[in-house]
C-alpha positions as CSV (number, residue, x, y, z in Angstrom):
1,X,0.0,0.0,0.0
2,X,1.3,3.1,-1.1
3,X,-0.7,5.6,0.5
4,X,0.9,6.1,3.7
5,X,4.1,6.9,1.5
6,X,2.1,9.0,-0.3
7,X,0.5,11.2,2.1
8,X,3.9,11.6,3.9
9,X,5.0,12.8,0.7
10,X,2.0,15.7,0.6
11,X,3.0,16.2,4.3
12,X,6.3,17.1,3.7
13,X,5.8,19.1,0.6
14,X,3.2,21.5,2.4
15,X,5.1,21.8,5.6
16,X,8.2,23.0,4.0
17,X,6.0,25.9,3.0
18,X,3.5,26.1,5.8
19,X,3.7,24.5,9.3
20,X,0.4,26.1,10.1
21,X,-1.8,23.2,8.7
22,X,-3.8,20.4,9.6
23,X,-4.0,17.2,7.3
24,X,-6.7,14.8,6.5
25,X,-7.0,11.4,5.5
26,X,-10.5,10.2,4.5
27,X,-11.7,6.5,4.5
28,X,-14.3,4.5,2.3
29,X,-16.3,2.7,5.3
30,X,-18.9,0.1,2.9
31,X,-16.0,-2.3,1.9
32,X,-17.7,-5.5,3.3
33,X,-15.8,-7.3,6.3
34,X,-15.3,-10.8,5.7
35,X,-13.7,-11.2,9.0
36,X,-10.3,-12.7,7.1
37,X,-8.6,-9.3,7.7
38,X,-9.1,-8.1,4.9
39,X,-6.7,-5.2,4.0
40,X,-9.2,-2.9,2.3
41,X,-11.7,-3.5,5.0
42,X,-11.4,0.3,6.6
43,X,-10.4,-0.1,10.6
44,X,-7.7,-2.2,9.5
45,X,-6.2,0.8,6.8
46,X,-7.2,3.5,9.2
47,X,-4.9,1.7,12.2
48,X,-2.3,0.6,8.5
49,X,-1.9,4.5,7.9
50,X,-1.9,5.7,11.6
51,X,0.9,3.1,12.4
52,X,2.8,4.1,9.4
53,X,1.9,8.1,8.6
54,X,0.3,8.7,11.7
55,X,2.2,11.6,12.9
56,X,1.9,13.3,9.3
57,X,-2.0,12.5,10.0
58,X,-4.6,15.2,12.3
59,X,-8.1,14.1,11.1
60,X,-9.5,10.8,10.1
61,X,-12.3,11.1,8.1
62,X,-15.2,8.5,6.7
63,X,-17.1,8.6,3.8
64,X,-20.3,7.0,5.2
65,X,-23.9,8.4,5.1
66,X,-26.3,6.2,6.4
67,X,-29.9,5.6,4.6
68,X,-27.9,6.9,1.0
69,X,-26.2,4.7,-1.6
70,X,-24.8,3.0,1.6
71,X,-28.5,1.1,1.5
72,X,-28.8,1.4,5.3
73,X,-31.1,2.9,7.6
74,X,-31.0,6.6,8.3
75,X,-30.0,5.6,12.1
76,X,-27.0,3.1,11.5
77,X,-24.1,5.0,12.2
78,X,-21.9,2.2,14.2
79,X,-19.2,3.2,11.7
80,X,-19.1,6.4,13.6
81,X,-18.5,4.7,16.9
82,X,-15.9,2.7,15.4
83,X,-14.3,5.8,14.1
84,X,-14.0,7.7,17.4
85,X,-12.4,4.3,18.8
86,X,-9.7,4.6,16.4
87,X,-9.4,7.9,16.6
88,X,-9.5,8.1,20.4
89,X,-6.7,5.7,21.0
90,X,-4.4,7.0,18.4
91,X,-5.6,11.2,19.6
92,X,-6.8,12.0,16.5
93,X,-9.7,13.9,15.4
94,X,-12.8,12.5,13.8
95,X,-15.0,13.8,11.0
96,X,-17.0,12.4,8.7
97,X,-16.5,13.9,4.9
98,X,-16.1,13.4,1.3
């Protein structure tokens, strides 16, 4: 996986210019868990890029919206809470976004 390179990459770029900023990472959340750890399954690239880019990371974000082209209910946001575990434990911030 080459995005954690990546995103250091944009880190670096930008904060030779500007030190002032706050960087974003945003996950796809309906890749289906098959409970095999599967690699794009998104707590397992979230806790991928935080252990490997994490300290050229601010804000995790998800690209979920519940009762959309996600095809669940309006309510079902336990994505969410799995988010602010992540986030939590590694003291990032949480957002969901596009």
């Amino acid at each position: 996986m080459d995005g954690p390179k990546y995103i250091r990459a944009l880190y670096n770029g930008i904060n030779s210019a500007d030190d002032g900023f706050e960087s974003a990472v945003n996950f796809f959340t309906d890749f289906p868990n098959d409970n095999s750890g599967n690699p794009f399954y998104w707590p397992y690239s979230i806790v991928y890029y935080l252990l490997t880019a994490g300290d050229c990371i601010d804000i995790v974000g998800i690209d979920h919206y519940p009762g959309t082209w996600s095809m669940e209910s309006y309510n079902s946001w336990y994505q969410l809470d799995m988010l602010f575990n992540i986030t939590d434990y590694y003291g990032k911030k949480a957002a969901v976004m596009e």
